[in-house]
N, C-alpha and C positions, 0 to 999 in steps of 0.2 A: 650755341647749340646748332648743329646743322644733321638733325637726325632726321634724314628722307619718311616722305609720307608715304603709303601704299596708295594711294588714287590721286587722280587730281583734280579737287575741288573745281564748280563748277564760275563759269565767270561770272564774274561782278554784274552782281542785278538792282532794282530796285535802288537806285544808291539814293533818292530823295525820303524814300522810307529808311533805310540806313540811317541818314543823319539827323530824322526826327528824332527818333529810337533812342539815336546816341547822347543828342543834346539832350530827351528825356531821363533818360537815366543818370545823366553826369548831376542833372539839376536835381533831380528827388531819390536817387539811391546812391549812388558814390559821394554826393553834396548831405547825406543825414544819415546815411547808417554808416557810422564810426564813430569815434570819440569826438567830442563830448558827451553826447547822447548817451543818455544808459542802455544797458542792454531791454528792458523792459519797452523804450520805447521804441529801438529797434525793429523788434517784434510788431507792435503796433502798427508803423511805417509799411513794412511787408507785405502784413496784412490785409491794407488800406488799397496796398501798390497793386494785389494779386486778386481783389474783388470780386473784378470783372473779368473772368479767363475763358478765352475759346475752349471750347470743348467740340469734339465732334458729336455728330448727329448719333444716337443710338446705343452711345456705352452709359449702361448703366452703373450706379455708383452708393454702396451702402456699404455703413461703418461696424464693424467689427472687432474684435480682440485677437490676437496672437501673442503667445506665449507672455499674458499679462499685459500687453502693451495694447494701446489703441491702435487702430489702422483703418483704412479706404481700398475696401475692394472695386478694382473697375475691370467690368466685363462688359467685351463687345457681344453684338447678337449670334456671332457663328465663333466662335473659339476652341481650339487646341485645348486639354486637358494639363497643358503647360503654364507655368507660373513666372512672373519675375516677381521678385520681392528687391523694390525699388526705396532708395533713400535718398533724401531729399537733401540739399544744400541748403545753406546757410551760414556757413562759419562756424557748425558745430553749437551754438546759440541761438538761432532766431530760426524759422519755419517748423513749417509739418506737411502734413497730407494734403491740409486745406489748402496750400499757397502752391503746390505743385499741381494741382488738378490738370491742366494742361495738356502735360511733358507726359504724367501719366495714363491721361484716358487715349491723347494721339498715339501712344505705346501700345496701350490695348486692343483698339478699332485697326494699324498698319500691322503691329505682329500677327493679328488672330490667337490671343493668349489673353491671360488673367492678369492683371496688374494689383499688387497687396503694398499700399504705400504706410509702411510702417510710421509710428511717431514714437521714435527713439527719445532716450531719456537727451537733456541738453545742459549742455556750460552753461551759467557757470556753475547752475545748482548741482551738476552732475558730471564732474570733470570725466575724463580719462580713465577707466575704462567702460564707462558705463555703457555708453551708445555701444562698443564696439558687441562688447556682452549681448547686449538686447538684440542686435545681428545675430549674431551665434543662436541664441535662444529661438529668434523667429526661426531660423532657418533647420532648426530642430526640431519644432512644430509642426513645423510642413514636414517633414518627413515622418512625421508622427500622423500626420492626419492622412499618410497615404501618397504622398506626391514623391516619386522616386528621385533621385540626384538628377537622373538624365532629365527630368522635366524641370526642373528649377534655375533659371538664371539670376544673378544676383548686381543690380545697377544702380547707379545712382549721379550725382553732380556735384563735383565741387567736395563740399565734405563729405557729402553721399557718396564719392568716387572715394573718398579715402578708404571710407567704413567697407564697401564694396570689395578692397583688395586686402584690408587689415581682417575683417571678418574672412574673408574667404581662406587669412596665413591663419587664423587662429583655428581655423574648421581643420584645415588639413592638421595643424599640431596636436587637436585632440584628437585626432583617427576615424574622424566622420569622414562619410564617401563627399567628394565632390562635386561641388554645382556643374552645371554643365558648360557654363560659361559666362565672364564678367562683360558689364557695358559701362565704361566711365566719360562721363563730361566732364572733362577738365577737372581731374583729380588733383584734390592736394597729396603730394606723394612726398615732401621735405619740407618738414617744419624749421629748418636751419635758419633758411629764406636767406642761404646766401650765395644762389643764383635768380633770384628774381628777372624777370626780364623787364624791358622797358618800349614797349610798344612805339616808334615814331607820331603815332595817329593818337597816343594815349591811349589807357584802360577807363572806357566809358564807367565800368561797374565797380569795380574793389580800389579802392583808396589803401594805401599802405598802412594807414596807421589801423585800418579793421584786422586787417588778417593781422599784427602785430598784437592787437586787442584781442583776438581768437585764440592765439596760442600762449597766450599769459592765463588766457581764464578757463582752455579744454586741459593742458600738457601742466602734471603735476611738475612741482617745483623743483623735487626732487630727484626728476626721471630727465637722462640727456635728452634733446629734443631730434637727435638720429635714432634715439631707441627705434629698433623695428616695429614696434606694436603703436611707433605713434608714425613715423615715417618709414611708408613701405617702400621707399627708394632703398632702404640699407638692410631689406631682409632679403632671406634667400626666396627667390623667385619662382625658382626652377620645379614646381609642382602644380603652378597657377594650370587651372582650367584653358580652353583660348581666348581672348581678351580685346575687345574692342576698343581704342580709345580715340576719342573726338574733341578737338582743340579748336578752340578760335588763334587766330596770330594776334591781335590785340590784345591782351590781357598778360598780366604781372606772372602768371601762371603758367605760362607757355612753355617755360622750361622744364616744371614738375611732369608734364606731359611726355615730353622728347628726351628727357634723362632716364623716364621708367619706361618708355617704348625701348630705348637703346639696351638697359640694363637685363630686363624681359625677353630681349632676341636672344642677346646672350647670353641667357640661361636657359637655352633652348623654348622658350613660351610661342606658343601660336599666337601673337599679340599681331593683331591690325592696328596701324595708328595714321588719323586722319587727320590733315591740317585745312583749317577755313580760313583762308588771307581775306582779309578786312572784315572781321568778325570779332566778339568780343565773349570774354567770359559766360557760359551756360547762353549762347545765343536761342538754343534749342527750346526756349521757353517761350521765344516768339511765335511756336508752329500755329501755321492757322492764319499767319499774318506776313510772316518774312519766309517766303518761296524757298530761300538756303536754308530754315529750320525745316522745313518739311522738305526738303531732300535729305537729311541729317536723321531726319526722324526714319525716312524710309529705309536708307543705309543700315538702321539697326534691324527694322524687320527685317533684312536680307540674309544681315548676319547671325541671327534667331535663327532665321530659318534652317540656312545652310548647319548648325551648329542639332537641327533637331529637334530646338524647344519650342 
């Protein structure tokens, strides 16, 4: 893949925080969340992992319901009347609200917006199409409770980034007005997984045989794994909102990024896509700690802004 980036990342900082980071992770998430492990303990792991999360000073943070589901509202102290309804990563199985606090609340105090971090239904209990549904659903809600299209962006990471683009093809197929714009980290956009990339520095975070464990236990048996509604590399594109997306170069994933940024121009989409060289999978969860997540993070505010939400 050599699909050019629109900016260009800034240089290599912090590299002794970098490599603590990364040996941390190889040893306690890429080394225990995959197989053998059940998915139960998995979750556990995460949990355990995400504790302790920076948060900034000032957003406040209380739990709610949307369209049946649980959620985490985070608002800062001076905020827009604008919303993202944010989804969380984890391989479509493991996380929630609680293990993203972070990504979310630095989302809400840098945009000046409202962050609504859904907790979607999850694999294995709830394969395909459930999560994607409960998108739809929240994002039905909010226009029900008064929050126009223009004010609603719809983001997430990882599997959040998928639901982000599959919700957003399934919004446009029923005839609802569209959000006003998507923000993905490192979306899974091809469940085929047969351009994986291969990092020289290694994928600190995702082990092959998890994401192989994700798409046996989210994508019915029955459904090709190109279906558009499971992989949005193979739908049509060409009505996406404008589109942020933000990649580390280290990571197994790096292609689903630069195949749906290339695929996306050429169906005419306003799609920015940003590449972080020597960065890895959802780095953006470090903010508060690693200097290039908090330029990453701010990058979205800009593109919020510029976009009106």
């Amino acid at each position: 893949m050599t699909a050019s980036a629109d900016f260009k990342a800034p240089a290599a900082e912090q590299m002794l925080l970098r490599g603590l980071l990364r040996g941390f992770l190889r040893l306690f998430f890429r080394g225990l969340v995959r197989p053998p492990m059940p998915v139960a303990g998995q979750r556990r792991v995460l949990r355990a992992l995400t504790t302790i999360t920076l948060t900034p000073r000032g957003v406040t943070r209380s739990a709610d319901t949307l369209a049946g589901r649980p959620c985490e509202w985070h608002r800062p102290p001076v905020s827009s009347s604008s919303v993202l309804l944010y989804l969380h990563g984890g391989a479509f199985m493991i996380g929630g609200p609680d293990t993203h606090r972070g990504i979310c609340a630095s989302l809400a105090k840098r945009a000046a917006l409202q962050v609504c971090a859904l907790d979607y239904r999850l694999a294995p209990e709830h394969p395909y199409p459930a999560a994607r549904d409960d998108v739809v659903a929240a994002y039905q809600a909010l226009l029900e409770a008064g929050y126009r299209p223009e004010q609603i962006a719809i983001g997430g990471d990882s599997a959040g980034g998928n639901l982000s683009l599959v919700g957003c093809l399934r919004i446009i197929e029923l005839g609802l007005p569209t959000p006003a714009a998507l923000v993905c980290f490192s979306p899974v956009t091809d469940f085929t997984g047969e351009q994986m990339h291969e990092p020289p520095a290694g994928d600190p975070l995702l082990h092959p045989s998890w994401v192989e464990q994700a798409a046996q236990l989210y994508c019915p048996a029955d459904l090709p794994r190109n279906d558009p509604g499971l992989s949005p590399l193979f739908a049509d594109l060409s009505r996406l909102p404008p589109t942020l997306i933000q990649v580390g170069e280290d990571e197994l994933l790096l292609n689903d990024s630069l195949r749906l940024a290339e695929r996306a121009k050429a169906a005419g989409v306003n799609v920015r896509l940003e590449r972080y060289p020597g960065l890895w999978h959802v780095f953006q969860a470090h903010v508060g700690m690693l200097r290039a997540a908090d330029y990453a993070i701010a990058r979205v505010a800009a593109f919020l802004r510029e976009r009106g939400v």
